[in-house]
VOVEXZA-758470 format. One record per residue: x, y, z of N, C-alpha, C in turn; residue in three letters. Coordinates in steps of 0.001 Angstrom, whole numbers, padded with zeros to 6 digits, always signed. Layout:
XYZXYZXYZALA ...
//
This chain:
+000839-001201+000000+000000+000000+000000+000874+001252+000000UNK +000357+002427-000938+001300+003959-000698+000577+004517+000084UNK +001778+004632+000811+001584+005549+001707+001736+007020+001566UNK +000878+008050+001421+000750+009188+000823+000335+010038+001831UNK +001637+011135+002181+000797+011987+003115+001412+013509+002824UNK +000276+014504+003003+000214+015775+002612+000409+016314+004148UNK +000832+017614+003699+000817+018654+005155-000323+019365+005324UNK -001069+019015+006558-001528+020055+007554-001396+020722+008611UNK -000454+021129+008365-000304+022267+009843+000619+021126+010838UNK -000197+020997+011552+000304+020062+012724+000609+018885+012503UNK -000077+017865+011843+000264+016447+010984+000247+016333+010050UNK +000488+015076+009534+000059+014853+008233-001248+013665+008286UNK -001476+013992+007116-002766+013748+006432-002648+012207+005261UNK -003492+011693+005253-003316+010206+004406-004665+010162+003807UNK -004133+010341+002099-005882+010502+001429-006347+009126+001880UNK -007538+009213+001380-008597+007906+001758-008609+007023+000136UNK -007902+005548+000680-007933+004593-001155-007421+005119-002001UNK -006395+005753-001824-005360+006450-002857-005051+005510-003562UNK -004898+004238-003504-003846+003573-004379-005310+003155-005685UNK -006347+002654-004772-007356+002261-005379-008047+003408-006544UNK -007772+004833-006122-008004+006303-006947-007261+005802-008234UNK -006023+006029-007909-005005+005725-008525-005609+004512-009634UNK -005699+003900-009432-005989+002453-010224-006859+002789-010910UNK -008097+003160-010108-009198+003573-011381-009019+004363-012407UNK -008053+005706-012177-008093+006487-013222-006552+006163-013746UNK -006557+005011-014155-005165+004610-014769-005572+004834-016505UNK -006180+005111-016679-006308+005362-018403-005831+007154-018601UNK -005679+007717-017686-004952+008693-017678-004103+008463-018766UNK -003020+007804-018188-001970+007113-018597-002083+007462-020855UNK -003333+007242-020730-003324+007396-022338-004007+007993-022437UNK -003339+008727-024244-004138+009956-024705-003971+010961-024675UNK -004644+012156-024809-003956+013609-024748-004563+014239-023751UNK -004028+015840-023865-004080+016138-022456-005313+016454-022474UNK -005920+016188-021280-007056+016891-020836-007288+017168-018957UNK -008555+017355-018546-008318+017941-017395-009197+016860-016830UNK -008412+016808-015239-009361+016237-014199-009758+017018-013195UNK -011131+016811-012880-011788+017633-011864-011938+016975-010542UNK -011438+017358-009473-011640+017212-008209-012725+017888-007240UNK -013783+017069-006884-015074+018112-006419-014898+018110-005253UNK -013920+017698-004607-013866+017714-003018-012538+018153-002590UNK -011775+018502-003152-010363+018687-003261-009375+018641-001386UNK -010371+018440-000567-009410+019260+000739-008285+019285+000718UNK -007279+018955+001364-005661+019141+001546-005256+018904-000075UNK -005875+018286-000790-004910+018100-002420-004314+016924-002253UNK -004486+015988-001678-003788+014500-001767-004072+013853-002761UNK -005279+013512-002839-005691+013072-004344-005447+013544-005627UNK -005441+014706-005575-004850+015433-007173-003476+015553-006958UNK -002818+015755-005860-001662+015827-006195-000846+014576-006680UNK -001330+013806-006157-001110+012212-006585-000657+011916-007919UNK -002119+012680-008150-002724+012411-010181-001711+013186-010560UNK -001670+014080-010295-000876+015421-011184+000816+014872-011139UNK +000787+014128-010367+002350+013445-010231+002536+012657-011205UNK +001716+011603-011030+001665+010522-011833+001074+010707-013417UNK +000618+011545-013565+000397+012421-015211+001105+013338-015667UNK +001837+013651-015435+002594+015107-016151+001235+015747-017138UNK +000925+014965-017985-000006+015942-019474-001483+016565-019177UNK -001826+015807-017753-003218+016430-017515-003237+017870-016419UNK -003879+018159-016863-004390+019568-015576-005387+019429-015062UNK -005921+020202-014079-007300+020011-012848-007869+021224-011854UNK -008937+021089-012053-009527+021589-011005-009907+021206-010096UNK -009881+021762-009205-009600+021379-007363-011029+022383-006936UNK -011868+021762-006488-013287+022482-005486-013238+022285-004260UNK -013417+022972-003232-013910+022825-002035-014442+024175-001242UNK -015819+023840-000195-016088+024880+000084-015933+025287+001528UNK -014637+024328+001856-014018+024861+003199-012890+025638+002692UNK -013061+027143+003166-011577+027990+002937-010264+027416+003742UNK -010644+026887+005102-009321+026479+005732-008404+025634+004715UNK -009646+024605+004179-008931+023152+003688-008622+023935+002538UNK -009253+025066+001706-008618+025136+000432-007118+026039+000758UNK -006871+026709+001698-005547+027771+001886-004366+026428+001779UNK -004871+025354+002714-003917+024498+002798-003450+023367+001529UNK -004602+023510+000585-004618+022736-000620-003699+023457-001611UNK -003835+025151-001357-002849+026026-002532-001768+025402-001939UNK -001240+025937-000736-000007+025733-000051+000208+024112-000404UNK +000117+023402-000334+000411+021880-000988+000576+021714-002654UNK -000155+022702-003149-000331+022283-004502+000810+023087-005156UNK +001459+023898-004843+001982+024799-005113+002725+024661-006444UNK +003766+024150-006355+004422+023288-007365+003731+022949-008723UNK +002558+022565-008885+001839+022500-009957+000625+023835-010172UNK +001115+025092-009638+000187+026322-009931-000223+026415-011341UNK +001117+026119-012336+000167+026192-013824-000568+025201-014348UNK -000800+024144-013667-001927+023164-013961-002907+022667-013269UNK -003263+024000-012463-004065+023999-011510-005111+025103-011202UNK -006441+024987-011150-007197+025912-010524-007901+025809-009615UNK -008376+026760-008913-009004+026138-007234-010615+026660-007616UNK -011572+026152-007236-012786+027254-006998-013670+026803-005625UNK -013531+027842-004765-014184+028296-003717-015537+027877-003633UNK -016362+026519-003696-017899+026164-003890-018215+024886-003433UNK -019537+024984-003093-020081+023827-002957-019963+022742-004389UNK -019524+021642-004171-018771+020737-005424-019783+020353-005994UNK -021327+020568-005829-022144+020236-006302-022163+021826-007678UNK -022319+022503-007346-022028+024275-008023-021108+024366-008503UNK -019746+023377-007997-018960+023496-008517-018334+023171-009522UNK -018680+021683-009684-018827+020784-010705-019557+021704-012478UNK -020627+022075-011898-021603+023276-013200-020465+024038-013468UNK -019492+025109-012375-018647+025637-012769-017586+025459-013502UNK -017186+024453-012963-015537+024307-013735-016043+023631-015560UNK -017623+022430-015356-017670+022191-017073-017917+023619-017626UNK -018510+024304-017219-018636+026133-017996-017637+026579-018772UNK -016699+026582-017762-015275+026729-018198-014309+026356-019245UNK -014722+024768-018888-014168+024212-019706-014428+024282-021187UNK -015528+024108-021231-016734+024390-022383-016312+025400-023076UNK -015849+027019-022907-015431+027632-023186-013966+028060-023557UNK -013436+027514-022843-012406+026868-023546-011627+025507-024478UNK -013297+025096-024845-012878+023777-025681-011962+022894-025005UNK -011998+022588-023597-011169+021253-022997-011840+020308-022569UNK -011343+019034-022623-011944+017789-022317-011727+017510-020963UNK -012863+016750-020310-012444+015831-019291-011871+014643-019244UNK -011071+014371-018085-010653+012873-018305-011346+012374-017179UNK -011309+012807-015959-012284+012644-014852-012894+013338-013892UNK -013565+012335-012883-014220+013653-012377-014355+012335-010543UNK -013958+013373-009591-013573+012368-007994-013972+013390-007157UNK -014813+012763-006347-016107+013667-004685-015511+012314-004394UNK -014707+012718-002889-015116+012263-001937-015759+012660-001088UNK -016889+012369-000837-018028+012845+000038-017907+012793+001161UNK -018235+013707+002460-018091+013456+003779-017193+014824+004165UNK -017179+014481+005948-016346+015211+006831-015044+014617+006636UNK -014266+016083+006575-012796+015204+005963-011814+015369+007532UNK -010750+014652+008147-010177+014676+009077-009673+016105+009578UNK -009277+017190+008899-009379+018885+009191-010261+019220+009971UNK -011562+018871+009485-012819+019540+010261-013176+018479+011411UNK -013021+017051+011364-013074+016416+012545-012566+016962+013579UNK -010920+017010+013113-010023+017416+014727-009972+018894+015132UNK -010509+020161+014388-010791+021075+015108-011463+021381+015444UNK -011525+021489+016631-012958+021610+017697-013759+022895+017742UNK -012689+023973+017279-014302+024856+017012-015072+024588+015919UNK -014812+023792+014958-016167+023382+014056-017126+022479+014328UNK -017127+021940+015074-018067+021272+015766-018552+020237+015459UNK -017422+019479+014605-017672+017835+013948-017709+016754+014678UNK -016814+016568+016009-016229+015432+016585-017277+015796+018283UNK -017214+014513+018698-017971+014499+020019-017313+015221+020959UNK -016209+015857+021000-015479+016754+021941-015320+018018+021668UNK -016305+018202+020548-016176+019270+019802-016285+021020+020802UNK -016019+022165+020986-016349+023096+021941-017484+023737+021557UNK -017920+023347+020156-019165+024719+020056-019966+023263+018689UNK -021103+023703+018337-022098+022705+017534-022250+023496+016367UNK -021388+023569+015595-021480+024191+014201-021682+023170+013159UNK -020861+022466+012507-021066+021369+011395-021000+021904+010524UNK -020514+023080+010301-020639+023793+008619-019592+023550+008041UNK -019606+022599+007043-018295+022860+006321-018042+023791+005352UNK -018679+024778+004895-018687+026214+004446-019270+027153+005280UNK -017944+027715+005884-018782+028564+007336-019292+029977+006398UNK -019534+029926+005620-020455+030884+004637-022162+030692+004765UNK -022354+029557+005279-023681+029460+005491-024177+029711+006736UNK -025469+030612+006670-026133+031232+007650-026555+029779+009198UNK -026939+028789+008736-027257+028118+009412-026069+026841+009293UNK -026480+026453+011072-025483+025299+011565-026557+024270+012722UNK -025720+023753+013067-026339+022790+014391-026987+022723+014922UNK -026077+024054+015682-027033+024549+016921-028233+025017+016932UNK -028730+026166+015457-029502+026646+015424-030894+025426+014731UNK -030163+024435+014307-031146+023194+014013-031855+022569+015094UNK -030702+022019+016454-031266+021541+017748-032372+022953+018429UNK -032028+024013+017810-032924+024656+019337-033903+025174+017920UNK -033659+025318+016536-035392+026054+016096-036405+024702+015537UNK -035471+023796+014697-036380+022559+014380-037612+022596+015667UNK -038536+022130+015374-039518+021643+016284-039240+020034+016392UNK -039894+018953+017203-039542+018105+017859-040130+017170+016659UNK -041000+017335+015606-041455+016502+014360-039976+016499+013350UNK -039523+018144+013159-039102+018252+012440-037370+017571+012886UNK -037227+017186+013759-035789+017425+014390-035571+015325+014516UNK -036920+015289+014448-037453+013193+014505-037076+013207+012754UNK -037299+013634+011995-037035+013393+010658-035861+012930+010041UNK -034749+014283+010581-033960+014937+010309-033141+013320+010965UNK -033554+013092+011877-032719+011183+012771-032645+010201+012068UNK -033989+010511+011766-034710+009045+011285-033921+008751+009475UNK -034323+010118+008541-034108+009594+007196-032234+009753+007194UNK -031666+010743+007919-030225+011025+007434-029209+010301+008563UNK -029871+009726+009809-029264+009336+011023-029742+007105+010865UNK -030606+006993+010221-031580+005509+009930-031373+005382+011636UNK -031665+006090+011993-031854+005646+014069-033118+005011+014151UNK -033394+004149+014808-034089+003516+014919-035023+004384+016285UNK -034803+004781+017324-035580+005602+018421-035403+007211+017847UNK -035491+007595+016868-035290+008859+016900-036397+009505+016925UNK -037369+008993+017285-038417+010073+017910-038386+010188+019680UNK -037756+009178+020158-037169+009010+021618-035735+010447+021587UNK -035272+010267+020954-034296+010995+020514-034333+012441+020712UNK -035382+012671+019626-036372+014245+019141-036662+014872+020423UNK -037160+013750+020997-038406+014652+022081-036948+014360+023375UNK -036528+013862+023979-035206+014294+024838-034715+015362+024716UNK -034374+015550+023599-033518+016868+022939-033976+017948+023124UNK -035362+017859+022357-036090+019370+022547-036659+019275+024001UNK -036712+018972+025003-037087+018692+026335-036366+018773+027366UNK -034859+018620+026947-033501+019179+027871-033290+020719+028204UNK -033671+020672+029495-033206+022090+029695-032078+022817+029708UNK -032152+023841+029202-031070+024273+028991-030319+024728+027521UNK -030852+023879+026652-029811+023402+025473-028786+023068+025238UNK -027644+023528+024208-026931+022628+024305-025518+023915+023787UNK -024777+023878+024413-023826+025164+024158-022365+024281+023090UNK -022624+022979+023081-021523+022366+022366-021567+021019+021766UNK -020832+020665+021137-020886+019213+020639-020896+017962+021900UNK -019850+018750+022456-019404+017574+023455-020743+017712+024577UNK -021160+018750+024809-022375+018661+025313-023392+017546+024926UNK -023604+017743+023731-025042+016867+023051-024278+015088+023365UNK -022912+015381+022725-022568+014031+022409-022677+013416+023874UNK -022514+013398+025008-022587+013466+026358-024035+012681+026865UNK -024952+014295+026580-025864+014045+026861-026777+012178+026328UNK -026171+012466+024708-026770+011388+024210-026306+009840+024488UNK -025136+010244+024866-024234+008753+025610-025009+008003+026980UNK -025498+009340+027457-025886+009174+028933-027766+008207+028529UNK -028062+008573+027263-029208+008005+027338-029802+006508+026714UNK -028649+006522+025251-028306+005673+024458-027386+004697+024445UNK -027481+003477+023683-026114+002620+023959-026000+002134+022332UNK -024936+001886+022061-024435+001100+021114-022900+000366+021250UNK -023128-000965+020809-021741-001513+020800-020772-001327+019577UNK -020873-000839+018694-019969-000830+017768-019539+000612+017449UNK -020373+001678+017895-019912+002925+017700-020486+003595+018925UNK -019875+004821+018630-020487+005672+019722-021810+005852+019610UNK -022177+006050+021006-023674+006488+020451-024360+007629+020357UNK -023419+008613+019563-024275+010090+019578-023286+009718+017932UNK -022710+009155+017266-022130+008752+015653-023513+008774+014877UNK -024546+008187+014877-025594+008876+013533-026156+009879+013667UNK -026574+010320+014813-027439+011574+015464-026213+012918+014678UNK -025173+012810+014836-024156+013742+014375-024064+014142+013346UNK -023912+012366+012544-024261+012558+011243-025183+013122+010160UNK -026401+012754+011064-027787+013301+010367-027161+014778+010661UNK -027642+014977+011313-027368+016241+011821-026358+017337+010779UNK -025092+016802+010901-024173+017436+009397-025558+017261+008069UNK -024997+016324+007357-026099+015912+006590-026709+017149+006244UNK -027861+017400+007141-028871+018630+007305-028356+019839+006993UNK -027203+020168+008074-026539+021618+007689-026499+021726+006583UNK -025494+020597+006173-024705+020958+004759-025602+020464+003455UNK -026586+019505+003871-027275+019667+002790-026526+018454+001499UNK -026568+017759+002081-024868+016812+001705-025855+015805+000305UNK -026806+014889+000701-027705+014098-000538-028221+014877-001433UNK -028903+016047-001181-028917+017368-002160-027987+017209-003180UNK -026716+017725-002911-025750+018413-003422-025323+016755-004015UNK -025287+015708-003310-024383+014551-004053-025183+014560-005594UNK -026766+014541-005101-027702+014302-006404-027513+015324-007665UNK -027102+016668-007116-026737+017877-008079-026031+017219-009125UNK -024910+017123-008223-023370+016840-008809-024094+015470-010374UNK -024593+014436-009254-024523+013132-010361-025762+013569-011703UNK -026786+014377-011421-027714+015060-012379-026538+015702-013715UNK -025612+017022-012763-025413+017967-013452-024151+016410-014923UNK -023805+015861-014157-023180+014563-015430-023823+013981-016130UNK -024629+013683-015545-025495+013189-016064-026201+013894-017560UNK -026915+015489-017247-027114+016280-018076-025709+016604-019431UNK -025138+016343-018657-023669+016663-019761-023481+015889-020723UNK -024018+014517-020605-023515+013330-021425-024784+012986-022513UNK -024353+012532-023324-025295+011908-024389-026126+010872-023717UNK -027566+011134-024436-028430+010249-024024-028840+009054-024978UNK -028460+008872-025926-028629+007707-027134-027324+007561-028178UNK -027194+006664-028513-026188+005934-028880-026287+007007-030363UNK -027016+007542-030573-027453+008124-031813-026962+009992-032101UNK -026715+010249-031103-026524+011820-030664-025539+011591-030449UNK -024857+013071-031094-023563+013491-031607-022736+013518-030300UNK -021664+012766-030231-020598+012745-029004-019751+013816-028920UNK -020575+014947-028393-019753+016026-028263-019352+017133-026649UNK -019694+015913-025828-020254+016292-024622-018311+016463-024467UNK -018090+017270-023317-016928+017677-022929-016497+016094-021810UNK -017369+015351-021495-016893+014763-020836-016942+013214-021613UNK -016689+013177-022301-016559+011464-023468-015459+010995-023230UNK -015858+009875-022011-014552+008918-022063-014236+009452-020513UNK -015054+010227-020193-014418+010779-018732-014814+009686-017665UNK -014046+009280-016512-014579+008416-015653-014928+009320-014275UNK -015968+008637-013959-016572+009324-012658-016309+008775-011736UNK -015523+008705-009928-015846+008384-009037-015842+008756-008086UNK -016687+008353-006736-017368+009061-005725-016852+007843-004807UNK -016481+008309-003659-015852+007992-002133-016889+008729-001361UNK -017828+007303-000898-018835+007733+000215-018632+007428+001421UNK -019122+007318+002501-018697+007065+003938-019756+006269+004641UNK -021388+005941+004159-022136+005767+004335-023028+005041+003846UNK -023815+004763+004199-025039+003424+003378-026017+004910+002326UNK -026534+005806+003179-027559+006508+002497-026610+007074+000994UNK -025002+007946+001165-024662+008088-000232-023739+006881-001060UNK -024116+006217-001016-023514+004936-001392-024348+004315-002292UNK -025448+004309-001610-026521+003967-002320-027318+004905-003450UNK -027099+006161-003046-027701+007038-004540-026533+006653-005655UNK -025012+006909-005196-024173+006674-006369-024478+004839-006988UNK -024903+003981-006605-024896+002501-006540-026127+002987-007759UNK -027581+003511-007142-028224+003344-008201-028363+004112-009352UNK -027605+005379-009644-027357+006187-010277-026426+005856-011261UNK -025186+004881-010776-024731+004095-011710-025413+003235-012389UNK -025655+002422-012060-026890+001357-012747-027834+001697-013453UNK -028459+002950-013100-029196+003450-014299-028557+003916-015185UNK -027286+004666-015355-026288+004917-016297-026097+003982-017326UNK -025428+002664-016517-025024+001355-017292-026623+001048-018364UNK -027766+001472-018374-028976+000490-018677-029264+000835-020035UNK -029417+000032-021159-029026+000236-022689-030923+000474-022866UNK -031326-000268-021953-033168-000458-022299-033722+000514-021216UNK -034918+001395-021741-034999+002531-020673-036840+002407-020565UNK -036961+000878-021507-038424+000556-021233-038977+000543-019778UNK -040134+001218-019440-040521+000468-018059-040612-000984-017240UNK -040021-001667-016106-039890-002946-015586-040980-003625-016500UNK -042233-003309-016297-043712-004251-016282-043161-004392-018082UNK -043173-003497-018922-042932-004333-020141-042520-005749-020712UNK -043590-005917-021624-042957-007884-021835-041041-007877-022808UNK -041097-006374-023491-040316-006518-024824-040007-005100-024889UNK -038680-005287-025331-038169-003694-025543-038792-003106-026055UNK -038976-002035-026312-039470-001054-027505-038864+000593-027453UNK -038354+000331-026632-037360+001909-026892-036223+001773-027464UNK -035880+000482-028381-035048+000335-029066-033720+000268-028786UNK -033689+000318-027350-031980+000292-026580-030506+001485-027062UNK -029778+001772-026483-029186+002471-027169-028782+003508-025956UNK -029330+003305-025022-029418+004378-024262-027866+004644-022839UNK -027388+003771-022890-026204+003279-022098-025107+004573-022211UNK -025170+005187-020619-023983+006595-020652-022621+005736-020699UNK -022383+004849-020276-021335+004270-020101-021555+002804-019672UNK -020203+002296-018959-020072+001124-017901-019503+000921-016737UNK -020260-000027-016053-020025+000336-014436-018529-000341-014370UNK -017655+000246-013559-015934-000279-013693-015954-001195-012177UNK -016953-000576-011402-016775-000928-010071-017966-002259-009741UNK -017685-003332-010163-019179-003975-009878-019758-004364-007724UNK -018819-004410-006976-019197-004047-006001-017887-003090-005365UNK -018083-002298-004525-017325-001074-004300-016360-001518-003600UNK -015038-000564-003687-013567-001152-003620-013471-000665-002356UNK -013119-001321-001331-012827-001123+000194-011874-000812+000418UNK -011489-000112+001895-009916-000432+002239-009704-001646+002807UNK -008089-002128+002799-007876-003374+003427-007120-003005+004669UNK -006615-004118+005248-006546-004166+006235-005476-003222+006719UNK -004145-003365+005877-003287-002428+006058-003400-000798+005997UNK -004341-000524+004857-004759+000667+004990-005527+001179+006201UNK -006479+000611+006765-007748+000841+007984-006447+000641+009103UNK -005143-000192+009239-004495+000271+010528-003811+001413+010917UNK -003158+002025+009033-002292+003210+008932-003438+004454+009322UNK -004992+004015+008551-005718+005292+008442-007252+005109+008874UNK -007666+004946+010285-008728+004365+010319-009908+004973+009965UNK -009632+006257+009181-010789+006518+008560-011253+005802+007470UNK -010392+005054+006574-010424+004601+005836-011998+003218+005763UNK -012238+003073+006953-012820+001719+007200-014254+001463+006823UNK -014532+003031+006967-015926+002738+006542-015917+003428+004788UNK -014881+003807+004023-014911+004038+002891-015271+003185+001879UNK -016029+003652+000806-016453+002493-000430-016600+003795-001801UNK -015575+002775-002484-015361+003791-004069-015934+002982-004960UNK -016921+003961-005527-017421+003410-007300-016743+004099-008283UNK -016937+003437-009381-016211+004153-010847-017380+004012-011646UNK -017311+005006-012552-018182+004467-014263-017687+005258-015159UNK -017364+004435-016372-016535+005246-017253-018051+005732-018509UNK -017726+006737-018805-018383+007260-019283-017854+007359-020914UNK -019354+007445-021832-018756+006711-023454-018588+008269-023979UNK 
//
């Protein structure tokens, strides 16, 4: 396994399935130059990788944490002329950089979201990611008006059971809801809530304030939204019949997404699969009749590439990671 680590400040940093990144977008390797897009870019481990191992391609780098992007220039440095950054949600951002491209007549070669809280915003505690966190923010673009806190104390106790149930799959989260909004006091911090919720809940395999948190981000940031943007706005980009002119900027580009979770795992799982599907007849039909043709590409990943063992000891974030690919025609 490579071991790959970038500077942040105080440690270093180890992308998540680098080698496995690596592997998928090995057709790099051939062809001419074109650009890869990074929709999650934080520290630059992943592109810097690519950009190593390609000399001929260039990239854009998104993210809409300023911390993680100051530290992504400062890393990237070295490759400034084959590099651009943009300041956005990677769902917006993604629309942005094909604009661009578009206008300047350049191709894609790929396109990589890893989705999720990235280890930056875990370990500093005024953002309010980790159960020891000092204050309940969750924003990973502190550009947005709303965070956490202001979710736990304005949600109402229906709305706050939802928010558990579809982005947290908690099973008591209406036990949950009504505790929460019923604690006096509120809640002045992460480590507060996370506390509180320890004291009421149990789980053996994780903590037990880990989905409540999650949902919770989720919500702020608005995270299945934005994954669905992103896979639409490719979606919209690419030819829809075998018959229409292949002139989409992204032909031949491969897509993949690093989720952390069952809920985005599963939109990219079936979003691929509908990609891969040549027949776009409805199930109940006895017999084609839309004449087939319809296939954006093929799925590269038929079940999603894990970390192994060596990786999950060097990087235990790694453990709950799962990467899809689909190469696109």
């Amino acid at each position: 396994m490579r071991i790959y680590e970038v500077e942040r400040g105080d440690m270093q940093h180890i992308p998540v399935l680098l080698d496995s990144v690596l592997d998928v977008f090995a057709p790099f390797a051939e062809g001419n130059s074109r650009v890869f897009i990074d929709c999650t870019l934080g520290l630059g481990g992943h592109t810097q990788a690519l950009l190593e191992a390609y000399p001929h391609i260039e990239a854009i780098g998104i993210d809409q944490d300023s911390a993680a992007l100051k530290i992504a220039r400062q890393n990237l440095a070295k490759f400034s002329s084959r590099i651009r950054l943009l300041h956005t949600n990677f769902a917006q951002g993604l629309a942005e950089a094909l604009a661009i491209l578009k206008c300047e007549g350049k191709q894609v070669c790929g396109i990589l979201a890893d989705i999720g809280v990235s280890s930056l915003q875990l370990d500093d505690k005024a953002r309010g990611f980790g159960f020891l966190s000092d204050s309940l923010d969750m924003r990973m673009d502190t550009r947005l008006t709303h965070n956490a806190s202001r979710i736990i104390s304005e949600y109402s106790e229906f709305e706050l059971e939802r928010v558990f149930r579809e982005y947290g799959e908690i099973r008591e989260s209406k036990k949950m809801a009504h505790l929460i909004k019923t604690h006096k006091g509120g809640f002045a911090s992460a480590k507060e809530l996370s506390t509180f919720l320890a004291q009421h809940f149990s789980s053996r395999k994780i903590h037990p304030a880990t989905l409540a948190f999650q949902a919770l981000r989720i919500e702020v940031n608005d995270e299945l939204n934005a994954l669905k943007t992103l896979l639409t706005t490719v979606q919209n980009t690419t030819k829809k019949h075998q018959m229409a002119e292949s002139n989409s900027a992204l032909s031949g580009a491969i897509v993949a997404i690093i989720s952390f979770h069952s809920l985005e795992d599963r939109i990219v799982k079936d979003t691929f699969k509908a990609w891969s599907k040549d027949c776009i007849c409805p199930s109940e039909s006895y017999r084609c009749e839309c004449g087939g043709g319809y296939a954006r590409g093929k799925i590269l990943t038929k079940k999603p590439i894990m970390a192994n063992a060596a990786e999950i000891h060097q990087n235990s974030r790694a453990r709950s990671a799962k990467l899809r690919a689909f190469a696109l025609q």
